[in-house]
mmCIF file as Biopython writes it, N, C-alpha, C and O atoms, coordinates in Angstrom:
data_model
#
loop_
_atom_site.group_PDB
_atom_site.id
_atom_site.type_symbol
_atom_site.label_atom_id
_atom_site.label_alt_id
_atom_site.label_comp_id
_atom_site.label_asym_id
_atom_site.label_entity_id
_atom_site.label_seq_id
_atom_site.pdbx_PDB_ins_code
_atom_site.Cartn_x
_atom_site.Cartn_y
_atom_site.Cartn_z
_atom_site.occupancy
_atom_site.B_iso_or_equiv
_atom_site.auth_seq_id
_atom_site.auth_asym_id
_atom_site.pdbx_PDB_model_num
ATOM 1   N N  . UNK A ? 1  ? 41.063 83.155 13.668  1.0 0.0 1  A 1 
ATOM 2   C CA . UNK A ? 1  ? 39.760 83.571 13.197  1.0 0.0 1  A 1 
ATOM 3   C C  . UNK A ? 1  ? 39.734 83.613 11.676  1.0 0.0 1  A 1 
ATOM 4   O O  . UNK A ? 1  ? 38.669 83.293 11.148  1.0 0.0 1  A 1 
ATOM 5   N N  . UNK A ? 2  ? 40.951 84.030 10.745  1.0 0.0 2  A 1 
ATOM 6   C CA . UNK A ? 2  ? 40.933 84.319 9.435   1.0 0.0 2  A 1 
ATOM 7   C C  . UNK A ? 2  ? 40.731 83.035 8.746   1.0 0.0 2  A 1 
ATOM 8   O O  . UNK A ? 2  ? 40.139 82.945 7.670   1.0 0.0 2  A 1 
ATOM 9   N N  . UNK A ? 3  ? 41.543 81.442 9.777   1.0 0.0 3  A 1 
ATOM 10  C CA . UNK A ? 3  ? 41.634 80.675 8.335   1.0 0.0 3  A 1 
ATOM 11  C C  . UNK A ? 3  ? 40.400 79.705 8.866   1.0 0.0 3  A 1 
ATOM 12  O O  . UNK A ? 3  ? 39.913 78.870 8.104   1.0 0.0 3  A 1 
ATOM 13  N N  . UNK A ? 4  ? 39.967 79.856 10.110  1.0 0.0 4  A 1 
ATOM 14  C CA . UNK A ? 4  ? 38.602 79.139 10.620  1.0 0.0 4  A 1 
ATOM 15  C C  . UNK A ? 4  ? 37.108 79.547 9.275   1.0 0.0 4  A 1 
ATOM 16  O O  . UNK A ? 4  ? 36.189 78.893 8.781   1.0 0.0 4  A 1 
ATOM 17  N N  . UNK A ? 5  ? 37.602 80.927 9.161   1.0 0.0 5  A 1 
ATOM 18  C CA . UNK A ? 5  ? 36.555 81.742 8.387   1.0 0.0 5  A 1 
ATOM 19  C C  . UNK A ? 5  ? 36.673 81.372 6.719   1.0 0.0 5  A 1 
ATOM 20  O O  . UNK A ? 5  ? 35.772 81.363 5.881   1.0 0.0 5  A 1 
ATOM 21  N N  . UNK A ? 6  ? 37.603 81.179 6.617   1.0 0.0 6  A 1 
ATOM 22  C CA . UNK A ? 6  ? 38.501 81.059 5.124   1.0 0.0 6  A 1 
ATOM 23  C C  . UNK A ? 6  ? 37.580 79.320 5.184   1.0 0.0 6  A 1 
ATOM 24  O O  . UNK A ? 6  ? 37.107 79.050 4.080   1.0 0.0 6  A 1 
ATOM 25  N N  . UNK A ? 7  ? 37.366 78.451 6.048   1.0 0.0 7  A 1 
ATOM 26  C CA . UNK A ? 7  ? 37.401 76.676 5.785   1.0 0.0 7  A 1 
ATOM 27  C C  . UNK A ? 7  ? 35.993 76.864 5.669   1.0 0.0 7  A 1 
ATOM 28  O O  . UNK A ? 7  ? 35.294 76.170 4.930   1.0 0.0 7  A 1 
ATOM 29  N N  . UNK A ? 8  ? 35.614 77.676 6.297   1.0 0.0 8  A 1 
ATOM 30  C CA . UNK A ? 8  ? 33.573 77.723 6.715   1.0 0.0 8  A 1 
ATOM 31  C C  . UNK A ? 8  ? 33.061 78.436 5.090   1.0 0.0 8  A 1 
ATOM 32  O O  . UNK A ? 8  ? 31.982 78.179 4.555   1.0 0.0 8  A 1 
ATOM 33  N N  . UNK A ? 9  ? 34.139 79.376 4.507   1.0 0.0 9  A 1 
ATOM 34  C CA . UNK A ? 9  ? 33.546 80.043 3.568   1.0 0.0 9  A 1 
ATOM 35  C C  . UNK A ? 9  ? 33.515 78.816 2.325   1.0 0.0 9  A 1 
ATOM 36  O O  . UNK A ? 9  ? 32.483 78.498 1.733   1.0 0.0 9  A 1 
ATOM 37  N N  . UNK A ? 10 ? 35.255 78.037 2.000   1.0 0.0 10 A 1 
ATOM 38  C CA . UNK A ? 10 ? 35.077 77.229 0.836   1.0 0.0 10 A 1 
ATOM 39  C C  . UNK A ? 10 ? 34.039 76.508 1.306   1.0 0.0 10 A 1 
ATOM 40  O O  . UNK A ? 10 ? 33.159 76.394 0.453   1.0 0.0 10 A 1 
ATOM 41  N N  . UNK A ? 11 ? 33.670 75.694 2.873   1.0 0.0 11 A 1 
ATOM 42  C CA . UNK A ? 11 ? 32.946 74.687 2.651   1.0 0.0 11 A 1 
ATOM 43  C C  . UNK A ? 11 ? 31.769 74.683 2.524   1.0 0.0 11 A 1 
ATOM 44  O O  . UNK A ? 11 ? 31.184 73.605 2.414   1.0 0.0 11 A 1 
ATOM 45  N N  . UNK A ? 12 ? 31.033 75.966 2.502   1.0 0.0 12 A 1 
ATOM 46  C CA . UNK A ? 12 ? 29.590 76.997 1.849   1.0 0.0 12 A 1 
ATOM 47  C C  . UNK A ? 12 ? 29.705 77.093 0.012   1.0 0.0 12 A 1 
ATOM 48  O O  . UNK A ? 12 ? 28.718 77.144 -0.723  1.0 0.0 12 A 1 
ATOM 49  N N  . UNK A ? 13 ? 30.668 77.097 -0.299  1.0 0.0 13 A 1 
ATOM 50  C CA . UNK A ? 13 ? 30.968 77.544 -1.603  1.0 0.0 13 A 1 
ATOM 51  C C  . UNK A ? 13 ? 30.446 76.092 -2.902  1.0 0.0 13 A 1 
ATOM 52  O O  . UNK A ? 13 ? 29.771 76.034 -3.929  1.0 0.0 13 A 1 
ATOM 53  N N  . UNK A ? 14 ? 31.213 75.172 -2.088  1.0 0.0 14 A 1 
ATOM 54  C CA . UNK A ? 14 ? 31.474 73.651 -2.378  1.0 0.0 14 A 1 
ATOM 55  C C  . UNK A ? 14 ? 30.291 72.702 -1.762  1.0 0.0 14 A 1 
ATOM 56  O O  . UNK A ? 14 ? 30.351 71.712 -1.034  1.0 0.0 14 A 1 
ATOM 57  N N  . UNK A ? 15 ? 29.150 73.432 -2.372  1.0 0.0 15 A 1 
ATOM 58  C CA . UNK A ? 15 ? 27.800 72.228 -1.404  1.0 0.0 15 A 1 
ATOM 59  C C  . UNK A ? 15 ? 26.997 71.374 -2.676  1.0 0.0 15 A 1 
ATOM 60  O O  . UNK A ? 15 ? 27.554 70.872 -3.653  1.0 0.0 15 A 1 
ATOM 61  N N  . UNK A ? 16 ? 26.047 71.368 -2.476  1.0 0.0 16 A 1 
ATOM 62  C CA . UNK A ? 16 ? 25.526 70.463 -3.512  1.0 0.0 16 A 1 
ATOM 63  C C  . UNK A ? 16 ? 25.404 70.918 -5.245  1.0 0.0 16 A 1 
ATOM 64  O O  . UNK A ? 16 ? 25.576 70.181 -6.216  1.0 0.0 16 A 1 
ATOM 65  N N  . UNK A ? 17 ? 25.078 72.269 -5.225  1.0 0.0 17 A 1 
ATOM 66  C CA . UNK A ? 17 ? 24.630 73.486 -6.039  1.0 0.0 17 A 1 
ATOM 67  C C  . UNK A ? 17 ? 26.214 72.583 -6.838  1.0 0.0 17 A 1 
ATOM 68  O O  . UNK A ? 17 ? 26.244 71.553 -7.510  1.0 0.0 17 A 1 
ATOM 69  N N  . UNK A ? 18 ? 27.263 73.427 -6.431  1.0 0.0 18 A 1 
ATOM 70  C CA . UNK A ? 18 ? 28.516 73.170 -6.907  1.0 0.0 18 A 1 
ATOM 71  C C  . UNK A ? 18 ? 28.796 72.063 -8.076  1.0 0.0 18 A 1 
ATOM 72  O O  . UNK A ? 18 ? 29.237 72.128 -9.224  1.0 0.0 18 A 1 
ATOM 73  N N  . UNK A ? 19 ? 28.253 70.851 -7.093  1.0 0.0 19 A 1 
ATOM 74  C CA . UNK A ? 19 ? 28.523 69.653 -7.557  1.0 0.0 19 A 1 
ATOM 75  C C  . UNK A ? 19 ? 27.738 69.345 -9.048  1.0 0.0 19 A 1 
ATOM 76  O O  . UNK A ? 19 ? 28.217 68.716 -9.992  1.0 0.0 19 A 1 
ATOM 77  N N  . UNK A ? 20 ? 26.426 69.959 -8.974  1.0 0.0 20 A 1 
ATOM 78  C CA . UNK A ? 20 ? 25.366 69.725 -10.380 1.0 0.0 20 A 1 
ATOM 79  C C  . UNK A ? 20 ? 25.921 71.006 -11.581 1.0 0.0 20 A 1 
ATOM 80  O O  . UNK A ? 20 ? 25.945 70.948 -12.810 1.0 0.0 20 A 1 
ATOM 81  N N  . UNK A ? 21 ? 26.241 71.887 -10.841 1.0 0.0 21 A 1 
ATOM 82  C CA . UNK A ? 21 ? 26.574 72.780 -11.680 1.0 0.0 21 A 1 
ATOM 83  C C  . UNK A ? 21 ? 28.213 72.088 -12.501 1.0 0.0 21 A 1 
ATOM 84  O O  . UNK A ? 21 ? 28.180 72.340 -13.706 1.0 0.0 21 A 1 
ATOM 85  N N  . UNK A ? 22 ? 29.323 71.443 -12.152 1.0 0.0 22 A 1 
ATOM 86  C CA . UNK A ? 22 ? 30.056 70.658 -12.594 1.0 0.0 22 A 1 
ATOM 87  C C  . UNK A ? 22 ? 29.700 69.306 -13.306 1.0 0.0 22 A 1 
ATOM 88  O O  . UNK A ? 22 ? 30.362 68.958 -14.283 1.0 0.0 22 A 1 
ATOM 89  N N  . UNK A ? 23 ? 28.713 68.571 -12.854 1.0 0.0 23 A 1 
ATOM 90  C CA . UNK A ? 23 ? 28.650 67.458 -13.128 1.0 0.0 23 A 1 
ATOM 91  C C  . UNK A ? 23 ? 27.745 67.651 -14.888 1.0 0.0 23 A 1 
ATOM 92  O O  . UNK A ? 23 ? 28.065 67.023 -15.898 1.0 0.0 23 A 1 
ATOM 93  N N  . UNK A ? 24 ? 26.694 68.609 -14.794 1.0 0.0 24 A 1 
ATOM 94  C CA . UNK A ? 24 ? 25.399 68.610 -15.981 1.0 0.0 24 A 1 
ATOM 95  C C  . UNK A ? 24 ? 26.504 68.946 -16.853 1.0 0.0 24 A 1 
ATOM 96  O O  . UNK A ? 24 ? 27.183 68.048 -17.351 1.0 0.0 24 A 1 
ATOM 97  N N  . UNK A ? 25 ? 26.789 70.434 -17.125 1.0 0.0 25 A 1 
ATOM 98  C CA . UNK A ? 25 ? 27.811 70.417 -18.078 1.0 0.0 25 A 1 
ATOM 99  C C  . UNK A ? 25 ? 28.614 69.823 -18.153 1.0 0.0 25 A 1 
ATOM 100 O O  . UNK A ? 25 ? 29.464 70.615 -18.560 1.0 0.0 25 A 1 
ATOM 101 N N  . UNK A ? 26 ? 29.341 68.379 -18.012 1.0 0.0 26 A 1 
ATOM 102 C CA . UNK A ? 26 ? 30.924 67.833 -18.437 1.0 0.0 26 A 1 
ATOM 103 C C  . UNK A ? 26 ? 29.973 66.533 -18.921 1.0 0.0 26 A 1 
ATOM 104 O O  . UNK A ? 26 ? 30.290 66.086 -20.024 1.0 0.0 26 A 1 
ATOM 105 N N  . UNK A ? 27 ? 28.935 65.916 -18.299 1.0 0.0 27 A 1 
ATOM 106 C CA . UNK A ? 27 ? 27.532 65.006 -18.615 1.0 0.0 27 A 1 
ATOM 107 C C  . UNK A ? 27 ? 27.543 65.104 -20.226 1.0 0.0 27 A 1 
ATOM 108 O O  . UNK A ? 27 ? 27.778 64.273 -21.102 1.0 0.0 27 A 1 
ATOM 109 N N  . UNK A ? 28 ? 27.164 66.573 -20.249 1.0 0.0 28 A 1 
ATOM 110 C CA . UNK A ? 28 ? 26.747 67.544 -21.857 1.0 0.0 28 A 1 
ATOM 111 C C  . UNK A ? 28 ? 27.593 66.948 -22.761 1.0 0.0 28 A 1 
ATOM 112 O O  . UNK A ? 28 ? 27.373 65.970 -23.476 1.0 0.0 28 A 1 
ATOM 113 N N  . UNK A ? 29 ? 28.633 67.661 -22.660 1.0 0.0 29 A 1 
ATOM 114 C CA . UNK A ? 29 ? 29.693 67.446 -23.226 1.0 0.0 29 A 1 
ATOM 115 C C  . UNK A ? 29 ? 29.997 66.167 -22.997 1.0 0.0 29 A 1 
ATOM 116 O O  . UNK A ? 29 ? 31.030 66.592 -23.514 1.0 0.0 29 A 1 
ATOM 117 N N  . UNK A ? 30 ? 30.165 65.006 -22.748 1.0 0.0 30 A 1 
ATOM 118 C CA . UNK A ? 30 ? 30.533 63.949 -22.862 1.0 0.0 30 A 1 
ATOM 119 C C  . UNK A ? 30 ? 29.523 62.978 -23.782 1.0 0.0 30 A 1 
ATOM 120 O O  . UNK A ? 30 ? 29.811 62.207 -24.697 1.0 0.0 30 A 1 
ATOM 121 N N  . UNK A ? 31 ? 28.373 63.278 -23.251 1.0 0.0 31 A 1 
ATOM 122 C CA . UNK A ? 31 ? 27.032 62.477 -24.137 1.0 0.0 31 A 1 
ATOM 123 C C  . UNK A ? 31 ? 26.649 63.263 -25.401 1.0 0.0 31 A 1 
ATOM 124 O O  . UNK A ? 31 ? 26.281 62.712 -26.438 1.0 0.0 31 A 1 
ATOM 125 N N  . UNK A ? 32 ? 26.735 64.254 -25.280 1.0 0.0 32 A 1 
ATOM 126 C CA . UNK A ? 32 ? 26.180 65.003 -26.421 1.0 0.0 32 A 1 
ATOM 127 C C  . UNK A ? 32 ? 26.724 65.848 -27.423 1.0 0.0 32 A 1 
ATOM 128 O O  . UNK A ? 32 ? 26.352 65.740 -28.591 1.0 0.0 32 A 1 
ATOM 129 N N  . UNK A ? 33 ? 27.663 66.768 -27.031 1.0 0.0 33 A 1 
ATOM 130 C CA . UNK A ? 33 ? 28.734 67.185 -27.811 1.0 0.0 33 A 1 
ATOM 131 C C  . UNK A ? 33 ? 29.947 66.185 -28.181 1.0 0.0 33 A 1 
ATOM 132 O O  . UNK A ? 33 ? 30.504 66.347 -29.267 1.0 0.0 33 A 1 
ATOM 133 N N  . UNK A ? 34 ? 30.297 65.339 -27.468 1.0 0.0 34 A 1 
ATOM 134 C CA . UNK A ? 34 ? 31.565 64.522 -28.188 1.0 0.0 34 A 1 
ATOM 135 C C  . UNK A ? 34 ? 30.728 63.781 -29.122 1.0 0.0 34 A 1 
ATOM 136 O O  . UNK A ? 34 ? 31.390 63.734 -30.159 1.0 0.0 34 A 1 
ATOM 137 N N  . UNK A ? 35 ? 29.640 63.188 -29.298 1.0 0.0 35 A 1 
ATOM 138 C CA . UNK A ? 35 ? 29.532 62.669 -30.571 1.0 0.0 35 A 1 
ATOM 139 C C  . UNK A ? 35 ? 29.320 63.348 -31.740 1.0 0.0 35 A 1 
ATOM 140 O O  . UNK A ? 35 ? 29.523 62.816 -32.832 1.0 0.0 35 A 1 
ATOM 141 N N  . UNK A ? 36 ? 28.911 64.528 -31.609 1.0 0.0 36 A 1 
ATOM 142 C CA . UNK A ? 36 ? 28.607 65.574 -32.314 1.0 0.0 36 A 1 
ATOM 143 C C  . UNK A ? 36 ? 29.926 65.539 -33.508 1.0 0.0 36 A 1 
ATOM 144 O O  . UNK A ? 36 ? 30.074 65.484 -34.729 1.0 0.0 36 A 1 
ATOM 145 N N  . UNK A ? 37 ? 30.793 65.616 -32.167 1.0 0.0 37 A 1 
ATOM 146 C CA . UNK A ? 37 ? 31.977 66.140 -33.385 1.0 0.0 37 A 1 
ATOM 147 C C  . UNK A ? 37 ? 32.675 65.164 -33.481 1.0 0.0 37 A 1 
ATOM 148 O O  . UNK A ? 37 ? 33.851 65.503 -33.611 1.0 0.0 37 A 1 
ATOM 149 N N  . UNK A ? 38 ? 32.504 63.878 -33.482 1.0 0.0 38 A 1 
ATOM 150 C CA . UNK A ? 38 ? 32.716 62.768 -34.099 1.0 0.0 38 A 1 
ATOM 151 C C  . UNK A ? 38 ? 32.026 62.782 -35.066 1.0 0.0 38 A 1 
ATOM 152 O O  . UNK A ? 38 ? 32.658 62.572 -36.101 1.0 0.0 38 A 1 
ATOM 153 N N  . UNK A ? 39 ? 30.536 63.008 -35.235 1.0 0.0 39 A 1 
ATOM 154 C CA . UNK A ? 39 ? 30.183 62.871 -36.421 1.0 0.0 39 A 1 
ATOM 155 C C  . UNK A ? 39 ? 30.529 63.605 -38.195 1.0 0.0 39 A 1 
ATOM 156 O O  . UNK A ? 39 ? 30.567 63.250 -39.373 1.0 0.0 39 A 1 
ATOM 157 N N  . UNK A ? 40 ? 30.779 65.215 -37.044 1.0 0.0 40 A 1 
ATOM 158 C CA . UNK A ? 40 ? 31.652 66.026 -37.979 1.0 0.0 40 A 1 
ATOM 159 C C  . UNK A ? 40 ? 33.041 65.637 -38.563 1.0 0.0 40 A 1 
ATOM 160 O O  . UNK A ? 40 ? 33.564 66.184 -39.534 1.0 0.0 40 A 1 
ATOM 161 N N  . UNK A ? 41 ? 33.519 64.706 -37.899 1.0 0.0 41 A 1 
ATOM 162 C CA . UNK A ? 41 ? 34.904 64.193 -38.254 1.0 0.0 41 A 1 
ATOM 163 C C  . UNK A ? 41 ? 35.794 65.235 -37.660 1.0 0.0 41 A 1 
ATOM 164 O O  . UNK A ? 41 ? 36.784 65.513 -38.338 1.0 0.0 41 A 1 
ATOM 165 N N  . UNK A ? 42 ? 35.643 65.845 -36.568 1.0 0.0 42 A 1 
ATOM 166 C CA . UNK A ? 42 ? 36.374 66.591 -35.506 1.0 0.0 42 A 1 
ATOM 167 C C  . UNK A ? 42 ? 37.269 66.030 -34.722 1.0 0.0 42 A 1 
ATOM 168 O O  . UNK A ? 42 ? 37.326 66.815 -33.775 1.0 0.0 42 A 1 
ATOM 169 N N  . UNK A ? 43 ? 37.936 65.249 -34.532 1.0 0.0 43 A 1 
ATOM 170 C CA . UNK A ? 43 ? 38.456 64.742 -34.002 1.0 0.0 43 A 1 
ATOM 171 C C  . UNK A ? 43 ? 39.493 64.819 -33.165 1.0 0.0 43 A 1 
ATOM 172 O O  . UNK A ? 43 ? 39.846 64.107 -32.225 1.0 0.0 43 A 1 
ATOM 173 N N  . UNK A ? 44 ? 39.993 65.928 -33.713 1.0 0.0 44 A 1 
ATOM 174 C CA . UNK A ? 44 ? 41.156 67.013 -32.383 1.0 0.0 44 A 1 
ATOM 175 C C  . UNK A ? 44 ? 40.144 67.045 -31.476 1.0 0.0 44 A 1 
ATOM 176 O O  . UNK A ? 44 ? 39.975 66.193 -30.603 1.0 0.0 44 A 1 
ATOM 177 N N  . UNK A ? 45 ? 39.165 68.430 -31.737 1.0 0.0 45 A 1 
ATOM 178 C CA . UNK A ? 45 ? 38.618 68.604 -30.905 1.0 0.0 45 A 1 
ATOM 179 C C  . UNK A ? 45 ? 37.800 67.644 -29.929 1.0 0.0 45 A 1 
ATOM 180 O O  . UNK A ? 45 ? 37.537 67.780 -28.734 1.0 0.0 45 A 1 
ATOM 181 N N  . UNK A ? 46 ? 37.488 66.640 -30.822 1.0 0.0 46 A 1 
ATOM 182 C CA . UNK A ? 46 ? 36.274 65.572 -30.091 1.0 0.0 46 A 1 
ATOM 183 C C  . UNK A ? 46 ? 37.286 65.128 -28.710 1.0 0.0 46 A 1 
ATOM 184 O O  . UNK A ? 46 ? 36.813 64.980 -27.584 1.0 0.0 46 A 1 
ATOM 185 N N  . UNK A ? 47 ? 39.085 64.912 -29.115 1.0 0.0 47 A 1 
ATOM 186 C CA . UNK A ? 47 ? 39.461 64.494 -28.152 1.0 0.0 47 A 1 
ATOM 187 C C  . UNK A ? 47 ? 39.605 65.279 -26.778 1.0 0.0 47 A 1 
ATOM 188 O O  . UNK A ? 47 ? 39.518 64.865 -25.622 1.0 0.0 47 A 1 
ATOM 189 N N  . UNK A ? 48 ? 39.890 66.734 -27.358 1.0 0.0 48 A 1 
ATOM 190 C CA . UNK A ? 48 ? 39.878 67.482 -26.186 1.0 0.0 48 A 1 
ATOM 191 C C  . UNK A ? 48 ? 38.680 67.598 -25.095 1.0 0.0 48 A 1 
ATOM 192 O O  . UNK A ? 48 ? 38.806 67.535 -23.873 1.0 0.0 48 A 1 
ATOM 193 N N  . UNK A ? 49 ? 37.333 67.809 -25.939 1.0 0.0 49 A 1 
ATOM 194 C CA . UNK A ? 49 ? 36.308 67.614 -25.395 1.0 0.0 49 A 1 
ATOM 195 C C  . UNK A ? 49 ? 36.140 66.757 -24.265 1.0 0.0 49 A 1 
ATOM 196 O O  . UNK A ? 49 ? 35.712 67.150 -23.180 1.0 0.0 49 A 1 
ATOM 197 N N  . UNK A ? 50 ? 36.601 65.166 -24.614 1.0 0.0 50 A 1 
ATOM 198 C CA . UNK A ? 50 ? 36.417 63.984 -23.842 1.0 0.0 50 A 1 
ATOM 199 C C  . UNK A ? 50 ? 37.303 64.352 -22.484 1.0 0.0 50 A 1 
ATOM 200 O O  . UNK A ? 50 ? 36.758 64.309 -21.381 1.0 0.0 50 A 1 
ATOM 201 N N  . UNK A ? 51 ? 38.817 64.748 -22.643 1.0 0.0 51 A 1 
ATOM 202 C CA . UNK A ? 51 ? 39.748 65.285 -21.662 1.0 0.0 51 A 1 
ATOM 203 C C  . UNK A ? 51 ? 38.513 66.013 -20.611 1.0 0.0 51 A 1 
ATOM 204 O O  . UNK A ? 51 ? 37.869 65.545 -19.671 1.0 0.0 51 A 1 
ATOM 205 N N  . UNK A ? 52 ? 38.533 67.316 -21.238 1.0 0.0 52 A 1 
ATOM 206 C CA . UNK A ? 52 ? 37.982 68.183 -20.417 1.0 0.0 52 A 1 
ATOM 207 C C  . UNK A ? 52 ? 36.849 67.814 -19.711 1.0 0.0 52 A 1 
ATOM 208 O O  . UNK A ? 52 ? 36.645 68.380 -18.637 1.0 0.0 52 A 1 
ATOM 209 N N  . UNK A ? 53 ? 35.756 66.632 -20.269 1.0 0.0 53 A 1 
ATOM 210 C CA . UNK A ? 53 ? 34.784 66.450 -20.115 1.0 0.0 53 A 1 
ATOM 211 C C  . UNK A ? 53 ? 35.163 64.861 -18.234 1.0 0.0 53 A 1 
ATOM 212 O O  . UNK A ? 53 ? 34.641 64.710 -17.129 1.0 0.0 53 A 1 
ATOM 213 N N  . UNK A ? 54 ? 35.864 64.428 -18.718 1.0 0.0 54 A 1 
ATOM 214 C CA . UNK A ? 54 ? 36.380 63.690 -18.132 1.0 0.0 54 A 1 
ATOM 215 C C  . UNK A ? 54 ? 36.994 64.246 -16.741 1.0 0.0 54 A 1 
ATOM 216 O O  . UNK A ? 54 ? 36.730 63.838 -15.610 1.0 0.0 54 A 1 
ATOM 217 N N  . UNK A ? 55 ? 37.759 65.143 -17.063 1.0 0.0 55 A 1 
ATOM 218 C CA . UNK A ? 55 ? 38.599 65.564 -15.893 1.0 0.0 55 A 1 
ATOM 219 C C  . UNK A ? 55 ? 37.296 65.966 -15.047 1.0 0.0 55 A 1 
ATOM 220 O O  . UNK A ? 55 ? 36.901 65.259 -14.120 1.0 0.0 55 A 1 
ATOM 221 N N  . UNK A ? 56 ? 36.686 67.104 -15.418 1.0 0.0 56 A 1 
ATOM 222 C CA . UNK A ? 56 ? 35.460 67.275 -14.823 1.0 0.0 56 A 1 
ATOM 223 C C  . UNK A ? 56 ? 34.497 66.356 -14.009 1.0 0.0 56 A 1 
ATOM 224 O O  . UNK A ? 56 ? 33.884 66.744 -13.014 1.0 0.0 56 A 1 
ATOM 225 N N  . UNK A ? 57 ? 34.426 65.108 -14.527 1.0 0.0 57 A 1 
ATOM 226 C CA . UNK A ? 57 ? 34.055 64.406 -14.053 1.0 0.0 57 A 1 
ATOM 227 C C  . UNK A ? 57 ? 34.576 63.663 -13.010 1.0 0.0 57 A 1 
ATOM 228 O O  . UNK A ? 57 ? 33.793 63.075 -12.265 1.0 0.0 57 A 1 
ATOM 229 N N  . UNK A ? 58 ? 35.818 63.590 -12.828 1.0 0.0 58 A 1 
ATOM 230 C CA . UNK A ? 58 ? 36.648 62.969 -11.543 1.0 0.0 58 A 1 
ATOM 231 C C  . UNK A ? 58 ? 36.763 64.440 -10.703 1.0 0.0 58 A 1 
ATOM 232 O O  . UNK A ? 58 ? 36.396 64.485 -9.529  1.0 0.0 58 A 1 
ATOM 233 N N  . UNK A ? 59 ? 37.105 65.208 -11.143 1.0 0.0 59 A 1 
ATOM 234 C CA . UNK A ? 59 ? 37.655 66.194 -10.138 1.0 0.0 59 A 1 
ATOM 235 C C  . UNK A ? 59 ? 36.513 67.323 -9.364  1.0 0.0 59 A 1 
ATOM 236 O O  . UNK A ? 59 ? 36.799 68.037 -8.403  1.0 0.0 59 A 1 
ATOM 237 N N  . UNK A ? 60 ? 35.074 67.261 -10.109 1.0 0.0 60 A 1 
ATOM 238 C CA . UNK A ? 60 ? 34.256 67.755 -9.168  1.0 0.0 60 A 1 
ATOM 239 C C  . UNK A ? 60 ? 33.832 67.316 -7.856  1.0 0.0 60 A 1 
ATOM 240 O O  . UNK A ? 60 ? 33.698 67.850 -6.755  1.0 0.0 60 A 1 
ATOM 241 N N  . UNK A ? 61 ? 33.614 65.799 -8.499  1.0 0.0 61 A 1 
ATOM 242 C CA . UNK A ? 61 ? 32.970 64.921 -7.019  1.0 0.0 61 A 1 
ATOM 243 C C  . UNK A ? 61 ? 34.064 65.319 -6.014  1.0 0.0 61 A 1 
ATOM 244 O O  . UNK A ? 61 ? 33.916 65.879 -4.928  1.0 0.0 61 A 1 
ATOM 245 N N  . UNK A ? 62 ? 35.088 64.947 -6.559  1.0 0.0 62 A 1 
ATOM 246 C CA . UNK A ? 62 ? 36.678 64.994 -5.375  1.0 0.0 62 A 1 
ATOM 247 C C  . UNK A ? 62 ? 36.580 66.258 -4.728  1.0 0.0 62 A 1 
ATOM 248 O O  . UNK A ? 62 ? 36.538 66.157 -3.502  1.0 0.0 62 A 1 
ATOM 249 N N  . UNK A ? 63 ? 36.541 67.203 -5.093  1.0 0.0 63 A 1 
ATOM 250 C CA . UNK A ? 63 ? 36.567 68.390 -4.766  1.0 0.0 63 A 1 
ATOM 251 C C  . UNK A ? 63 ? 35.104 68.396 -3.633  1.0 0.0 63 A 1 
ATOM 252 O O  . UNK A ? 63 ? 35.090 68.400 -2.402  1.0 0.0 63 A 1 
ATOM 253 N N  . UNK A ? 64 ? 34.258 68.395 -4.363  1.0 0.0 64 A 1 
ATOM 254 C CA . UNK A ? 64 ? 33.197 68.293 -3.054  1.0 0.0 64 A 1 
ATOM 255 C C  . UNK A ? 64 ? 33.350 67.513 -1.766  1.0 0.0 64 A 1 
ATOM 256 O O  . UNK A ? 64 ? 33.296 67.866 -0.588  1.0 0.0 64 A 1 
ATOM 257 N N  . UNK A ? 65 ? 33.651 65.832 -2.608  1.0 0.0 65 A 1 
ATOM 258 C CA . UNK A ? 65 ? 33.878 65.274 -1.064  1.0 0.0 65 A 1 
ATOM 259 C C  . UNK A ? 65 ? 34.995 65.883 -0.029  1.0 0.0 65 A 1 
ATOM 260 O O  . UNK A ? 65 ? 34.881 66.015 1.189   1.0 0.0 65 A 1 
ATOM 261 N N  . UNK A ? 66 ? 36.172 66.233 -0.915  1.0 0.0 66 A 1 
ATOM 262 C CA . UNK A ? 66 ? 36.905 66.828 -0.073  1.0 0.0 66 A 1 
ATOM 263 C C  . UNK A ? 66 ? 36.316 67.843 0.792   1.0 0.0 66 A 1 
ATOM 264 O O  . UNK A ? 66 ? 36.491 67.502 1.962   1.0 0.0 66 A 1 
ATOM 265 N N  . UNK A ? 67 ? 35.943 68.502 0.737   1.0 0.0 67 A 1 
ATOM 266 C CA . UNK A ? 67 ? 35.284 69.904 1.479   1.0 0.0 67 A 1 
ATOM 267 C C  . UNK A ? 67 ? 33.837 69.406 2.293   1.0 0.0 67 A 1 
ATOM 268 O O  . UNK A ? 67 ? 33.281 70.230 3.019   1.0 0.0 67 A 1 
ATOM 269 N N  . UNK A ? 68 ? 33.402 68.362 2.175   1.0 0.0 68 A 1 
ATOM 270 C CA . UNK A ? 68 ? 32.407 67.924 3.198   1.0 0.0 68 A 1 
ATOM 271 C C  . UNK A ? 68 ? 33.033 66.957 4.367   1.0 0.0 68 A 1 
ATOM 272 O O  . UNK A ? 68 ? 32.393 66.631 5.367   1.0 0.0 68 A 1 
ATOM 273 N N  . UNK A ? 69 ? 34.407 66.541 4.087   1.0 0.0 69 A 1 
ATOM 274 C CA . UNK A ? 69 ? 35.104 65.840 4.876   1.0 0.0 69 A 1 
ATOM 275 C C  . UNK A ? 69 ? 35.450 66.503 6.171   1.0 0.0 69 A 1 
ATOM 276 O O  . UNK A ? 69 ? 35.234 66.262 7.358   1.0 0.0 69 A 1 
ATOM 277 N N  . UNK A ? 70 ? 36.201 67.629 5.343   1.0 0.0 70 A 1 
ATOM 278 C CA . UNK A ? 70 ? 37.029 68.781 6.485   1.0 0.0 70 A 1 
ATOM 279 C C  . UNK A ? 70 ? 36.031 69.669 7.177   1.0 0.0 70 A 1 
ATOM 280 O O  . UNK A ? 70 ? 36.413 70.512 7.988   1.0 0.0 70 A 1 
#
């Protein structure tokens, strides 16, 4: 009963909501803040940005599809 309840809860957690709420912000940050601070001549940061912005971008969808699979 605990881990039936535990699969029903992530896969409520992980629905569409999830997916926009990951995807708009890393979007942001990829289109709009990394050039930003390219233009500033930021460039540490611009790279981290892209990382973070990136990972986000592979690992939300994954994460959702995963949990609509199971």
């Amino acid at each position: 009963m605990g881990i039936l309840y535990f699969k029903i809860t992530l896969k409520n957690f992980f629905n569409i909501y999830f997916l926009i709420s990951v995807l708009f912000p890393s979007l942001f940050i990829f289109f709009v803040d990394l050039p930003n601070l390219k233009r500033e001549n930021l460039s540490k940061e611009a790279k981290i940005a892209k990382i973070i912005a990136i990972i986000y971008i592979i690992v939300g969808p994954a994460i959702y599809l995963f949990f609509r699979i199971i």
